[in-house]
N, C-alpha and C positions, 0 to 999 in steps of 0.2 A: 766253591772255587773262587779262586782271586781274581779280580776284574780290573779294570784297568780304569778310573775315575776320569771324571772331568779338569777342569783347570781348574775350578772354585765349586767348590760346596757350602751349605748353610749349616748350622745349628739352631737352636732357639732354645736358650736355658734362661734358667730361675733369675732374676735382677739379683737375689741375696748371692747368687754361686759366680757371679761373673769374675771377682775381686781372685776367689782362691780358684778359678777355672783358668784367671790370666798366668798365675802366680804358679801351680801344677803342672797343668795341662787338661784335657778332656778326656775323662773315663766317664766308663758306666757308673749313670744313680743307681740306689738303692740294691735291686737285686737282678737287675736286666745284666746281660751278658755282654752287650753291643751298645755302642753310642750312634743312633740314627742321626742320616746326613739327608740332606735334599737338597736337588738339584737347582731346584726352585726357591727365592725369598719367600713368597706366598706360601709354600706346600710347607718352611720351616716353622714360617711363624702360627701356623693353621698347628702342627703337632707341639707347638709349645704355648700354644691360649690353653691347652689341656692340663696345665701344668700351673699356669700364671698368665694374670689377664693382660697383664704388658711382657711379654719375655724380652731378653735382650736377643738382639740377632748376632749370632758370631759367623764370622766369613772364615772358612779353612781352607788353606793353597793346598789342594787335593795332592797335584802333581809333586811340588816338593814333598811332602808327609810321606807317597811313594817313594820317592828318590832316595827318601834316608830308611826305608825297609820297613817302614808302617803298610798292612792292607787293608786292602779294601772290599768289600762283598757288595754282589748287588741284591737289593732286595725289592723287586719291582722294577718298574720302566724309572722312577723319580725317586727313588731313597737307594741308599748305599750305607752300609754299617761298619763300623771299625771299631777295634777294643781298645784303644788308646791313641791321643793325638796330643803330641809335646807342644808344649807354649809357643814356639819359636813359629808355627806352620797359620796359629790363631790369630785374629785381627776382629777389633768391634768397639764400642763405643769407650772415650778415657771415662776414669774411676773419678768422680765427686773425691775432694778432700775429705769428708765424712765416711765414704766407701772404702778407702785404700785400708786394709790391714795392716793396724800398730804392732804387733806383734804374733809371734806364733802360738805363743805359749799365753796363758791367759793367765793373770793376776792371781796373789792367793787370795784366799777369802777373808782369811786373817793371820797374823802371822803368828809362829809357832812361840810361845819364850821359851826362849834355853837361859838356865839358872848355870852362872861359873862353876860353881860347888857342884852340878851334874855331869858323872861321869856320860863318858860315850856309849851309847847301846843302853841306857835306863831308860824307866818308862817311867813318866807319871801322871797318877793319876787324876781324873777330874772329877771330883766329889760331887757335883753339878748334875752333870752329866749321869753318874750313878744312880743319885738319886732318882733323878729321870726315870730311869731304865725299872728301878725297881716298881717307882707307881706307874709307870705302863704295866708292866706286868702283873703286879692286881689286881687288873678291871680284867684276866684274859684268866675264863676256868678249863678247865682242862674236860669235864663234866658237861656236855651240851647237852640242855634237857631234853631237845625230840630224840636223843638217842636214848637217853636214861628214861623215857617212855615206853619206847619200840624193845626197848630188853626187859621190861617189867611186862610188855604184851607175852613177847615168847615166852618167858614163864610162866605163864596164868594160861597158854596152850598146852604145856607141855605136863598141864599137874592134869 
């Protein structure tokens, strides 16, 4: 059931997640359902040394986060769980000029050439690359010999 929270709650995430945690908002990591809150700076920063040996502290305005129709769960006397909390409710430490995210999208690796003379929708191929693919594939038999043993046993059972 939905609970009614304090004025301020804690987090304590990753240093590397603060940048796109400012920039998003706070959801669940990985495969947890809930983003755990504590009432307590201590109790936040004790469940994110689990995590990372310096976590950043984030402070969430509980009360607004409710007001605009986010909830809250209790989960104990000192933690409270929520499945999303918008940027706007977060507050914690500013980003280093090295921290802030240059971009969304990441760089290509290398860029593609497009030949005038190549129609739209052609493909071409990398000779390179091919060759590649075919001597990997040479060192790989199809024929693994503890099987081509164990089918030489059952026949020498079955005469």
């Amino acid at each position: 059931p939905a609970a009614t929270p304090p004025k301020i709650l804690f987090a304590a995430i990753r240093r590397r997640a603060w940048p796109v945690v400012r920039n998003n908002g706070l959801s669940p990591a990985g495969n947890r359902p809930w983003v755990v809150l504590a009432v307590e700076e201590e109790m936040a920063l004790r469940l994110g040394r689990r995590l990372e040996p310096e976590p950043v502290l984030v402070t969430v305005q509980a009360v607004a986060a409710a007001d605009m129709g986010y909830a809250f769960r209790r989960a104990g006397e000192r933690l409270f769980v929520s499945d999303y909390l918008p940027p706007e409710v977060l507050s914690g430490p500013p980003l280093r000029e090295e921290e802030r995210p240059a971009s969304r999208r990441p760089p290509p690796k290398h860029p593609s050439p497009r030949l005038p003379e190549q129609p739209p929708g052609s493909i071409i191929l990398d000779e390179e690359k091919l060759e590649r693919e075919i001597r990997r594939r040479k060192g790989i038999t199809k024929d693994i010999d503890w099987k081509r043993e164990t089918r030489r046993e059952r026949r020498r059972r079955k005469k």
